[in-house]
Structure formats: structure tokens, C-alpha cells
C-alpha positions in Angstrom: 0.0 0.0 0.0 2.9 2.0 0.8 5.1 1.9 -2.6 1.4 2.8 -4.4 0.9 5.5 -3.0 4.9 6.9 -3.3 4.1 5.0 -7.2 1.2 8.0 -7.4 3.0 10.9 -5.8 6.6 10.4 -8.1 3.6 10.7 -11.1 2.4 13.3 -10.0 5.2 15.1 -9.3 6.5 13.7 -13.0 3.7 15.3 -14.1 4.2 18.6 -12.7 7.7 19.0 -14.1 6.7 17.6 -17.6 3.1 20.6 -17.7 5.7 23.6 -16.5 8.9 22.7 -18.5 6.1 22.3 -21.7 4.5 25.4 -20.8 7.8 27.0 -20.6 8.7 25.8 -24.0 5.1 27.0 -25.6 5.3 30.3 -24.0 9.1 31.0 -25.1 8.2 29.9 -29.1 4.9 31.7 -28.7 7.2 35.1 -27.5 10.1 34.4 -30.4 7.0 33.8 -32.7 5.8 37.4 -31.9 8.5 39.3 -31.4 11.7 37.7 -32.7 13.7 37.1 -29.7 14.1 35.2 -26.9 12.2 36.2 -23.4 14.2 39.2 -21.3 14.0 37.9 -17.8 14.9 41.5 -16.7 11.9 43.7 -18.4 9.7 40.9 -17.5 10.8 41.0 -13.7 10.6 45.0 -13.7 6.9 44.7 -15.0 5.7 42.3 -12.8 6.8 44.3 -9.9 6.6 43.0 -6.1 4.7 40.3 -7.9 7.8 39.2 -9.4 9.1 37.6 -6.0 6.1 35.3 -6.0 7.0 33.6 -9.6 10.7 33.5 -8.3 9.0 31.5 -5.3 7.1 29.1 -7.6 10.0 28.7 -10.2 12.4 27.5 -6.6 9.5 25.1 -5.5 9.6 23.4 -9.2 13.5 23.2 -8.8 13.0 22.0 -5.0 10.2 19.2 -6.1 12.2 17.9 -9.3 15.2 17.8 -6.7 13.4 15.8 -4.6 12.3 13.8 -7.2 15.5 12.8 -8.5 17.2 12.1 -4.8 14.2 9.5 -4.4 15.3 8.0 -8.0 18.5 7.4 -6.6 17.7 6.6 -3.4 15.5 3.6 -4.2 17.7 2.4 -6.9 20.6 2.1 -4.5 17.9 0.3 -2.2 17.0 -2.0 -5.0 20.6 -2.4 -5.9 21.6 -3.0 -2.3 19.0 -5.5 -1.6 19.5 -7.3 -4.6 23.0 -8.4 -3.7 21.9 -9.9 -0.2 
């Protein structure tokens, strides 16, 4: 019951990364599309404002989650990997 429901959180958490890091994509060809170059992380942090620290926030929790996602890859492969030579 246990590894199911760690099964359904590492999907979920999968699936996080995989929506933002496509939406990142979409958004960045959409911009080129427009205007021809790349995002400037600058302007777009001056126009957002004090509102600016909040997607700084979210932008370090995705970091933080797909961190934590790949230490608990490699932790339970070196449990599996460990267990497998006893």
C-alpha cells in the first residue's frame, strides 16, 4: 500500500515538471513567434513588480520538487541495488 501510493505521488510530481517545463517551452516559441527574440528575464521582472518575488518563489519550489524527485530515483535504486546483492 505504501510503494502505491509513493508509485502515485513520483507521477504526480512527473507530471508537474513535464506541464511547466512544456508550458515554458510554448510560451518561449509563442514570444520568439511574436517578437523575434528570446524572453528578457529583466523587463519581464521590472513589469511584474513585487509580484515578481512570488514567480521567483514558484519557479524554486519546481526546482525544489524535481530535486526531490530525482534524490528518491536514486535513493531507491541504490535500495534495490543494495537488496538485490543480499
Amino acid at each position: 500500500m505504501i510503494a502505491r501510493n509513493r508509485n502515485k505521488f513520483n507521477m504526480l510530481g512527473w507530471g508537474a515538471v513535464i506541464i511547466w517545463f512544456s508550458a515554458n517551452i510554448l510560451s518561449q516559441a509563442a514570444f520568439i513567434g511574436t517578437h523575434g527574440v528570446p524572453y528578457d528575464a529583466t523587463t519581464i521582472l521590472t513589469a511584474l513588480g513585487s509580484w515578481s518575488w512570488v514567480i521567483i518563489a514558484i519557479e524554486l519550489s519546481v526546482w525544489a520538487i524535481v530535486g526531490v524527485i530525482i534524490m528518491q530515483k536514486i535513493r531507491s535504486a541504490r535500495v534495490k541495488k543494495y537488496a538485490s546483492t543480499f
